[in-house]
C-alpha positions as CSV (number, residue, x, y, z in Angstrom):
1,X,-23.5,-1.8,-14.6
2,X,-20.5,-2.3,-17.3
3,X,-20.4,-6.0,-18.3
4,X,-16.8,-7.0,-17.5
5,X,-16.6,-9.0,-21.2
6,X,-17.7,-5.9,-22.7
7,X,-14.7,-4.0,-21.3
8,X,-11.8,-6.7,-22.3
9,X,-13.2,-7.3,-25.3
10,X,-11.5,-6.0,-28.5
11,X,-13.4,-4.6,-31.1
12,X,-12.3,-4.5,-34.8
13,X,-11.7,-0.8,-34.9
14,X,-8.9,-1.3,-32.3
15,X,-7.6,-4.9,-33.4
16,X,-4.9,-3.2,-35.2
17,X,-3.4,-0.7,-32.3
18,X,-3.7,-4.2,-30.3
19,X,-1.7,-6.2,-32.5
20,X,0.8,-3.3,-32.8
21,X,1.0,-3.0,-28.8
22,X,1.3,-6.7,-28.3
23,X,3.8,-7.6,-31.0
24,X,5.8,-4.3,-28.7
25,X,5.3,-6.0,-25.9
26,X,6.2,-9.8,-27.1
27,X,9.1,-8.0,-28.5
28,X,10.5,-6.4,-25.0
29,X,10.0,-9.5,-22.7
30,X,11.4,-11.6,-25.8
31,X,14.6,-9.6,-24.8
32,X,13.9,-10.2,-20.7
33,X,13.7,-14.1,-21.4
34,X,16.2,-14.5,-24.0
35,X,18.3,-12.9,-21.5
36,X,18.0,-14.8,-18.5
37,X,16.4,-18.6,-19.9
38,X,19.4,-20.7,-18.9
39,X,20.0,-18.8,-15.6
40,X,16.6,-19.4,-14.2
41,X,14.5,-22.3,-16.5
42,X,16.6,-25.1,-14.1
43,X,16.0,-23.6,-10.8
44,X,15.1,-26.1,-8.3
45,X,15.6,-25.5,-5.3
46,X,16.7,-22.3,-3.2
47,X,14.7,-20.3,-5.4
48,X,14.5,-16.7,-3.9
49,X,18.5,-16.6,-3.6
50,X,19.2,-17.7,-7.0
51,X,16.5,-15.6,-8.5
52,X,17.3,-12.4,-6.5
53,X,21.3,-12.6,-7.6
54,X,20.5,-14.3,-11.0
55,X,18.6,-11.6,-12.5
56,X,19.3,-7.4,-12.3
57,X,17.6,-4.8,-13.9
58,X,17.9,-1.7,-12.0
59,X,15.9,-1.8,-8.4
60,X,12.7,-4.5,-9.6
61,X,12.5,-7.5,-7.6
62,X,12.5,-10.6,-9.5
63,X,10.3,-12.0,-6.5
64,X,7.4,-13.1,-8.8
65,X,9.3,-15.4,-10.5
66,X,10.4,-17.1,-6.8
67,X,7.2,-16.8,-6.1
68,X,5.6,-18.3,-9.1
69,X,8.5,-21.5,-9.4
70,X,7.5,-22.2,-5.6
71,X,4.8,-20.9,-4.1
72,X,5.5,-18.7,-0.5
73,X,4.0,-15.2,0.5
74,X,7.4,-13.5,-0.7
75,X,6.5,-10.0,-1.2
76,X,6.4,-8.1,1.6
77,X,2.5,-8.8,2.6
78,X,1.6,-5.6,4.0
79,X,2.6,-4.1,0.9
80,X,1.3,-6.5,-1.6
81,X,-1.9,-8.7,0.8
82,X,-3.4,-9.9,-1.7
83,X,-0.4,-10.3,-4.6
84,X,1.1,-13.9,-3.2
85,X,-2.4,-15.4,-3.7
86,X,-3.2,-13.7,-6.7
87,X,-0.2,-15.9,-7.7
88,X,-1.1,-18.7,-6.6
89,X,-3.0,-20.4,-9.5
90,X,0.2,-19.5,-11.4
91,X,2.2,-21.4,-9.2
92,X,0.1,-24.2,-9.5
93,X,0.1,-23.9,-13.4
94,X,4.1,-24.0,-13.8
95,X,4.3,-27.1,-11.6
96,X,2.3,-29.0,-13.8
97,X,4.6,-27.5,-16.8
98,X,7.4,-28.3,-14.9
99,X,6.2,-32.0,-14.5
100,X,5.4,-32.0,-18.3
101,X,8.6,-30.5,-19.3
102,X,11.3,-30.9,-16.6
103,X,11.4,-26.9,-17.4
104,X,11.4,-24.7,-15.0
105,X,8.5,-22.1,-16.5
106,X,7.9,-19.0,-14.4
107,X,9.7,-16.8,-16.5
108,X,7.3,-17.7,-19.3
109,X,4.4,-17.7,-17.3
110,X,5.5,-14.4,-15.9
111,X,5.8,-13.1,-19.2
112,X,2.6,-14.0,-20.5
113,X,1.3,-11.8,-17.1
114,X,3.1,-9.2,-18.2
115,X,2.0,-8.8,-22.0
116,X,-1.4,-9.3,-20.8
117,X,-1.3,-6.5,-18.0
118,X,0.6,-4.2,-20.4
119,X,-1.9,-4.6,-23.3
120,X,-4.8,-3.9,-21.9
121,X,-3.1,-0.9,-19.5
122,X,-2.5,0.6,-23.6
123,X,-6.0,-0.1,-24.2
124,X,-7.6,1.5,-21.6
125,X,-5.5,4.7,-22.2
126,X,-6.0,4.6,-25.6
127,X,-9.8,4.2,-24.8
128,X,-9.2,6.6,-22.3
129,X,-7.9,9.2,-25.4
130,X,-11.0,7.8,-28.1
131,X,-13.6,7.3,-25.9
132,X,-13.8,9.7,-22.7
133,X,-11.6,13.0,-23.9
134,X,-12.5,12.3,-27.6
135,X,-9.3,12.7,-29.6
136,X,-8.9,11.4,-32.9
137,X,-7.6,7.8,-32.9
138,X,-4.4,9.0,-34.7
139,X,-4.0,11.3,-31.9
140,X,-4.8,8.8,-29.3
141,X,-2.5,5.8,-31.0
142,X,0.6,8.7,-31.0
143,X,-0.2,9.9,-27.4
144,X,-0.8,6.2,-26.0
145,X,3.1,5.3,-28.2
146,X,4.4,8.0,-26.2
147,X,3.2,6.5,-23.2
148,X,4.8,3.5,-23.4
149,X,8.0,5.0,-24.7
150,X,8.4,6.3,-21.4
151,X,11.6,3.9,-19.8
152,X,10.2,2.8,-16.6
153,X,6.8,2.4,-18.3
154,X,8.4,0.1,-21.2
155,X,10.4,-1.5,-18.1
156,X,7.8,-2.5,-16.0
157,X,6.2,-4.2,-19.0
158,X,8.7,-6.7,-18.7
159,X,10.0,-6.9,-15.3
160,X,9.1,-9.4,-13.1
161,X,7.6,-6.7,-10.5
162,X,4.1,-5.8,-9.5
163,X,4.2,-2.3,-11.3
164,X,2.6,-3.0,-14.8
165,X,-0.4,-4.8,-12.6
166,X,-1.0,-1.9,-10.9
167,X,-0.8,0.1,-14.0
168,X,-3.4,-1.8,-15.8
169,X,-5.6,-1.9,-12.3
170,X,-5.2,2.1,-12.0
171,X,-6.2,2.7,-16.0
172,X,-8.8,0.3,-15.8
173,X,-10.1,2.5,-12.7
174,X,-9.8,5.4,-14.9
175,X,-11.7,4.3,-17.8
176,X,-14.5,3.3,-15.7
177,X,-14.3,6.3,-14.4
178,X,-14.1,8.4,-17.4
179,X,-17.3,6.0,-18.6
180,X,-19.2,7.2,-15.4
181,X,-18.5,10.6,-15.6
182,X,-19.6,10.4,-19.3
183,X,-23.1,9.1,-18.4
184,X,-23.6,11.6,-15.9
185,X,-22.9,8.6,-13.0
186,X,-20.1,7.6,-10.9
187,X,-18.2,4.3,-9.3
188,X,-21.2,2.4,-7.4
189,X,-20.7,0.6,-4.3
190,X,-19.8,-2.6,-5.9
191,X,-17.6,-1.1,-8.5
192,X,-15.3,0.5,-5.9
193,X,-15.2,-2.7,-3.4
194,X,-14.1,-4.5,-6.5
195,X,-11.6,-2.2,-7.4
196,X,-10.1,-1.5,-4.1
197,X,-9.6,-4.9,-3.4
198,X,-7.9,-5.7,-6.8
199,X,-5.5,-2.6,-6.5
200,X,-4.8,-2.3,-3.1
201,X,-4.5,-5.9,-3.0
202,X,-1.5,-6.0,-5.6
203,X,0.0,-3.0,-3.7
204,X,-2.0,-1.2,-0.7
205,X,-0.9,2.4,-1.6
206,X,-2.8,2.4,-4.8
207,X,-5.5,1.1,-3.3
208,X,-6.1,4.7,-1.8
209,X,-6.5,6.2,-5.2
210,X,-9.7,3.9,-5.6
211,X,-11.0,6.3,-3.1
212,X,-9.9,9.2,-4.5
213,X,-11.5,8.6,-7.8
214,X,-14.6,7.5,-6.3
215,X,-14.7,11.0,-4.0
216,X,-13.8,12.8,-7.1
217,X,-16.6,11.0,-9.3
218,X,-19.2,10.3,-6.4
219,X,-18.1,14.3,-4.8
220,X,-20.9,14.5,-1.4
221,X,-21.7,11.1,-2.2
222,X,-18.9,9.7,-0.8
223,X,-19.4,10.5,2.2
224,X,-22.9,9.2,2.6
225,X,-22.5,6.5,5.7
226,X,-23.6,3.2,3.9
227,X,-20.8,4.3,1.1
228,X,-18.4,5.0,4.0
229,X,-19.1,1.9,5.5
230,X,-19.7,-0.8,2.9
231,X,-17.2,0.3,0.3
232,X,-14.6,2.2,2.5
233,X,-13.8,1.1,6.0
234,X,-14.7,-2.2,5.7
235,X,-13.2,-3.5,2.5
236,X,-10.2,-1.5,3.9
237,X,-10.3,-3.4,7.5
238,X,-10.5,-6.4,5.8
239,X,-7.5,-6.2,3.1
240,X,-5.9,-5.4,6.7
241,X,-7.0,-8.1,8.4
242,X,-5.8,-10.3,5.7
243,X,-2.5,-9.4,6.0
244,X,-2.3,-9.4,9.6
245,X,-3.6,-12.8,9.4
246,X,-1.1,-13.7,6.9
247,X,1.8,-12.2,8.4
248,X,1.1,-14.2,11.2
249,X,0.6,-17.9,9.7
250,X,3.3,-17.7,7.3
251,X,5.8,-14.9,7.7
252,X,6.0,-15.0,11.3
253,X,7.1,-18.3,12.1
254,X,9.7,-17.9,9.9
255,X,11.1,-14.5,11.6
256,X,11.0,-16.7,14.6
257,X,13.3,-19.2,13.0
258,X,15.5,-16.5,11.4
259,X,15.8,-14.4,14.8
260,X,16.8,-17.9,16.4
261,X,19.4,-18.7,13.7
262,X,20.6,-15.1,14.5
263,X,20.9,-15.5,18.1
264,X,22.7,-19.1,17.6
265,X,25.3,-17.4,15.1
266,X,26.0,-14.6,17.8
267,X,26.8,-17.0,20.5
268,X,28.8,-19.4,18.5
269,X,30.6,-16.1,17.5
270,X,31.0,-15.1,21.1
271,X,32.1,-18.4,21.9
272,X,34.7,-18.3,19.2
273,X,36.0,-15.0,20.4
274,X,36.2,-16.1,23.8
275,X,38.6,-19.4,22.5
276,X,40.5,-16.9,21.1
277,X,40.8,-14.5,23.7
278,X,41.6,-17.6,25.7
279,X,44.4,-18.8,23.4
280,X,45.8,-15.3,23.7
281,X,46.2,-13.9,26.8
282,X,47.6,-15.9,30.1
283,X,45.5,-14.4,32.6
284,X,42.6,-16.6,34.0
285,X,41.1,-13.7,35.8
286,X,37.1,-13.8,34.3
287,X,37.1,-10.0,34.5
288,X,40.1,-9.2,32.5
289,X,38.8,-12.3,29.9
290,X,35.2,-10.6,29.9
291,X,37.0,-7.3,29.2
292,X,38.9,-8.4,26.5
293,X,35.9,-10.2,25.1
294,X,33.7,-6.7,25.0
295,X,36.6,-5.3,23.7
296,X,36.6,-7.5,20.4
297,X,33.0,-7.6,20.2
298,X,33.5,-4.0,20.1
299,X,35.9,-3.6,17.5
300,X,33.8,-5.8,15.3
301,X,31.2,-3.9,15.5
302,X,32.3,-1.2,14.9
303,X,33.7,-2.7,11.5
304,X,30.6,-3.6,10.9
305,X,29.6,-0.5,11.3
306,X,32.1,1.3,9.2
307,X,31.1,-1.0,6.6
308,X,27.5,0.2,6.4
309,X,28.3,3.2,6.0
310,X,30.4,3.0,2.8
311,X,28.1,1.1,1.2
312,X,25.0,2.6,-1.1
313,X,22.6,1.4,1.1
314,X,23.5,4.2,3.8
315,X,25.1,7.0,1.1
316,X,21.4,6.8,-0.5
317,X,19.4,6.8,2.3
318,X,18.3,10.7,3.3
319,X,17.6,11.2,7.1
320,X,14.4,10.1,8.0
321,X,11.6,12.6,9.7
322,X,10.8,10.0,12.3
323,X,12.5,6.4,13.1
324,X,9.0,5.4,13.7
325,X,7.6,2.4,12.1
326,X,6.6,3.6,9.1
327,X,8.0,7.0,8.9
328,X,11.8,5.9,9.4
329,X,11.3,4.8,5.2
330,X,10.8,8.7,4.7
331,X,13.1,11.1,3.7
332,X,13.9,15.0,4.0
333,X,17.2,15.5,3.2
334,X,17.3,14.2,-0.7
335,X,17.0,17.7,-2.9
336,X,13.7,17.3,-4.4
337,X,15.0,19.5,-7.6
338,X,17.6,17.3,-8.5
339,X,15.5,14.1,-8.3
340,X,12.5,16.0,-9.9
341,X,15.2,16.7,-12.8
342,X,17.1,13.7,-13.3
343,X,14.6,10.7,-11.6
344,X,10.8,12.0,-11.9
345,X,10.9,13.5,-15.3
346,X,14.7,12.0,-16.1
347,X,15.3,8.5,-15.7
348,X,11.5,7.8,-15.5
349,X,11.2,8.7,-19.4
350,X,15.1,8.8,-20.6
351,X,17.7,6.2,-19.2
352,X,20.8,7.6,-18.7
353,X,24.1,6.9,-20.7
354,X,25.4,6.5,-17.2
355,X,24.8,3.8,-14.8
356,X,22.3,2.5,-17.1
357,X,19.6,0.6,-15.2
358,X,22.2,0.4,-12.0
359,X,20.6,-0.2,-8.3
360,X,20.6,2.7,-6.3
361,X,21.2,0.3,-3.1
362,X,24.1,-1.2,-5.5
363,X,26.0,0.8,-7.5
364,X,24.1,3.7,-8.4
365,X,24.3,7.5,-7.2
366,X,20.5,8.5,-6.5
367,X,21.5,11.8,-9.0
368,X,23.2,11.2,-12.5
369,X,22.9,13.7,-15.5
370,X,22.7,13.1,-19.3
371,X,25.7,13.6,-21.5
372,X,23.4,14.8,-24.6
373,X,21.8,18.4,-23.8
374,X,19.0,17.2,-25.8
375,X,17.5,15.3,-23.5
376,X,16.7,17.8,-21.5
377,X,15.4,19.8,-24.1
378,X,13.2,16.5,-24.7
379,X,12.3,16.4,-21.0
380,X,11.7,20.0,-20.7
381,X,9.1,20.3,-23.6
382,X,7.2,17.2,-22.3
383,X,6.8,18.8,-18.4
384,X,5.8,22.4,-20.5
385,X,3.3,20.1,-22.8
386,X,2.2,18.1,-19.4
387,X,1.2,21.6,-17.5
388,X,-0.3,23.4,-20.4
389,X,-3.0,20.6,-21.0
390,X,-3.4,20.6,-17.2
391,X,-4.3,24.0,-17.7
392,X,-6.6,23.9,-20.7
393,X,-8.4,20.7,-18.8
394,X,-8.8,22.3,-15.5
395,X,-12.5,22.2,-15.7
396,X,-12.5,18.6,-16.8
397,X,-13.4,16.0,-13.9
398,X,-12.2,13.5,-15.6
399,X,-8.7,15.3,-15.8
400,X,-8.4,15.6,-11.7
401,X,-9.7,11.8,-11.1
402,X,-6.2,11.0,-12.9
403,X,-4.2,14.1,-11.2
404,X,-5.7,13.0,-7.8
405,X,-3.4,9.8,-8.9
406,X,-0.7,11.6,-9.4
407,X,-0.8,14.5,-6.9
408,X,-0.6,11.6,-4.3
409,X,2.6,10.1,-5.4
410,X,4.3,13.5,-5.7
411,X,2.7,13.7,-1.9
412,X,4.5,10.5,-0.6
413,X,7.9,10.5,-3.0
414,X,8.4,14.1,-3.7
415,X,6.6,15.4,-0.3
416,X,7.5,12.9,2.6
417,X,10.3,11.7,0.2
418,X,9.5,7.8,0.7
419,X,11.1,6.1,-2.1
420,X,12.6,9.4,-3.7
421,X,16.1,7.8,-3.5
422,X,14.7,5.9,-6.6
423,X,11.4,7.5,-7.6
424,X,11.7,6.6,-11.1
425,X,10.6,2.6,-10.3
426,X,7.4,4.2,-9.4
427,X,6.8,5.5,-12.9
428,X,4.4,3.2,-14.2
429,X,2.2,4.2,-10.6
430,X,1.5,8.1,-12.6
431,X,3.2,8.9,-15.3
432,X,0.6,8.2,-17.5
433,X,-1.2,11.1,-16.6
434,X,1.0,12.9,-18.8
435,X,-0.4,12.4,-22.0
436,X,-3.6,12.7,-20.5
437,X,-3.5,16.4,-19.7
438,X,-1.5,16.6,-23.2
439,X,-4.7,15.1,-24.3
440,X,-6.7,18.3,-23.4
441,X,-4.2,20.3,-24.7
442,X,-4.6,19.3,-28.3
443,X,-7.9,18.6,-28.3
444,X,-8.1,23.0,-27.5
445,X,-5.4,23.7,-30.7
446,X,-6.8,24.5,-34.3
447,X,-6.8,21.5,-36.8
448,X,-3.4,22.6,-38.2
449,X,-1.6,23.2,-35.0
450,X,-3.0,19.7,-33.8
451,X,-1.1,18.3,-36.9
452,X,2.1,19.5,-35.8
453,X,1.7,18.7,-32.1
454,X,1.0,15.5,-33.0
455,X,3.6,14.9,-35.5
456,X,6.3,16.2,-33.0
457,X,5.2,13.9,-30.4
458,X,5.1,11.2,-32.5
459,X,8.6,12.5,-33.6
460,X,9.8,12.4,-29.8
461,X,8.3,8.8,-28.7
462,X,10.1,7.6,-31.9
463,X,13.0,8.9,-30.4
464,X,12.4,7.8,-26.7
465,X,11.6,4.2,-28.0
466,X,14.9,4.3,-29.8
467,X,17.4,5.4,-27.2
468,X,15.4,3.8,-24.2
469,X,15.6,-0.1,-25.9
470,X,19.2,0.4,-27.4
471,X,20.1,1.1,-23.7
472,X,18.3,-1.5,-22.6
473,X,19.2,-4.6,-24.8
474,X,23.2,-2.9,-24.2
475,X,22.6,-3.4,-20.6
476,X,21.2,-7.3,-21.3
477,X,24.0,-8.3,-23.7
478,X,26.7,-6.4,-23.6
């Protein structure tokens, strides 16, 4: 069994590519916190509401930093069961360095997370490149650069979302993985209860492609009952059970309140329409009052109503297959070829001139397209580079434990369109499996055609790097 010291520590062959990555990544949340220090160091007290309208960078939820200044559940917990208490020593640590400082800390704190999540997620790749597919490590630094070049890859390395957790969570899975598959073994029982608990707890989806890298690795052993059981169902029923359990103790009461608050508001509404209703016509009859009553309750409702539907919330939302609990967040109308042109492969790897880093729910039309033809030749070549190495590694394992990531997430965005409206937040989720298959591409090319390949991709994540953080810090500061 791999020693868990072993795997985080950093040996001298790669301290340079890690002091390289981390100065990257001290560099990009340097930009985040610079940003927004005096708008959230002296928060004190309605925390969520002056977190969520101080601080904007396209759809991310600043909820960490809520969570982390004053401890609560906060994300939504059947998404994220076990992500609240993975916070919670966090929490604890910025109110003693608030008492220390009188400073509000999270966004420090929060950043420190981040950098750590975000250099070890390069690691692992970069092991992943070195290690399991056996590129050289010029070749490996070059394709792990271009993987961090990508936009919503360098974004979610400094915002204060759950996506560069789950990154480093999905390419540790992978390098343990690619180690297994190596030695001629596979995830164990233990390794995959660990795992599935870690991921899924930060966010439940990924927790399924535990499984599918354990039934790609373990293949008829997956299915052997005691696996089923031990590492499967029950770890699953429990993460569950956890959430239920949490839902109920914490979020619950509060719907309660909220729903009560609600119904209080209507009425005093009601009653205010009624005085008004009252004050205008000079009938006493309780019929023709009650009529004229429903009749104003109507009319605001349907203003109401004509208000949702001008705002984004409603233009960016495609009909749903179902209004069933969980299927009412899907979508079938959204064309999948203009969000697999400008969001997947667009946004997710090129901001836009446009809109840059707007909200979809806000201000932001689900489909924009580049000013500079360039980009998509840029965008083009990478998908062409992407589906050749798929090709030249489709006898690799290794190379469908990471598409079995990514096939899933074109499943759910692409397929039952959850999230499509703004697919690109979900980039840091699988498109890393990019340069992986690239990976297998050059390893297949002659030593003088794997010169040039690499040379023009290092050539191109110069360039993404470039345009994606003068974007970014004119979005911060201009």
């Amino acid at each position: 069994m791999l020693k868990v010291g072993k795997i985080f520590r950093i040996r001298r062959e790669e301290r340079l590519f890690a002091i390289v990555a981390g100065v990257f990544f001290f560099l990009l949340n340097a930009l985040n916190v610079v940003r927004y220090w005096s708008a959230l160091t002296g928060v004190d007290s309605n925390t969520w509401q002056k977190f969520i309208k101080g601080w904007h960078v396209s759809g991310f939820d600043p909820i960490t930093y809520s969570v982390v200044t004053d401890w609560s559940i906060g994300y939504n917990i059947y998404r994220h069961p076990l992500l609240p208490y993975f916070m919670w020593p966090l929490s604890m640590l910025n109110k003693l360095l608030t008492w220390l400082t009188g400073v509000n800390c999270a966004i420090l704190i929060v950043a420190c997370l981040l950098i750590f999540c975000a250099l070890y997620s390069a690691l692992f790749i970069y092991r992943i490149f070195t290690e399991i597919i056996e590129i050289k490590k010029i070749e490996a630094s070059v394709l792990t650069g271009l993987t961090f070049s990508f936009a919503y890859i360098m974004l979610a390395a400094l915002v204060p979302d759950h996506f560069i957790m789950s990154m480093f969570c999905l390419t540790l899975t992978l390098y343990l993985c690619g180690l297994k598959l190596k030695n001629g073994s596979a995830l164990n029982m233990w390794q995959t209860i660990a795992m599935f608990v870690l991921t899924a707890g930060v966010s439940l989806n990924n927790g399924l492609k535990i499984f599918l890298a354990a039934m790609v690795t373990r293949r008829r052993r997956f299915f052997e009952w005691r696996f089923l059981l031990f590492a499967v169902l029950l770890p699953s029923a429990l993460i569950w059970t956890s959430a239920r359990m949490s839902y109920a103790h914490f979020v619950w009461p509060k719907e309660v309140a909220r729903h009560e608050r609600k119904v209080k508001a209507e009425k005093r509404q009601m009653e205010k329409i009624r005085t008004a209703v009252l004050d205008t016509i000079k009938t006493k009859d309780s019929v023709l009052v009650q009529a004229a009553v429903d009749s104003a309750l109507a009319e605001q409702k349907a203003r109401k109503d004509r208000r949702y539907k001008m705002s984004a919330l409603y233009k960016h939302t495609g009909e749903p297959i179902t209004n069933g609990e969980f299927m009412r967040w899907t979508d079938i109308t959204t064309s999948r070829m203009d969000v697999a042109v400008e969001c997947l492969f667009g946004e997710g790897i090129m901001l836009h001139e446009d809109y840059v880093l707007g909200d979809v729910l806000v201000n932001r039309p689900i489909v924009v397209h580049y000013k500079n033809w360039f980009n998509y030749v840029v965008e083009f070549m990478l998908v062409l580079l992407f589906l050749i190495g798929v090709w030249y590694g489709r006898r690799q394992l290794f190379l469908w434990t990471a598409m079995s990531f990514f096939l899933m997430d074109m499943l759910l965005h692409m397929g039952l369109g959850f999230g499509i409206n703004e697919i690109f937040i979900m980039s840091a989720h699988y498109l890393f499996v990019l340069p992986i298959a690239m990976a297998y591409l050059m390893k297949s090319l002659k030593e003088k055609y794997r010169t040039v390949l690499t040379w023009a991709l290092g050539v191109v994540a110069l360039y993404l790097v470039v345009w994606n953080v003068s974007l970014l810090v004119y979005y911060l500061y201009m």
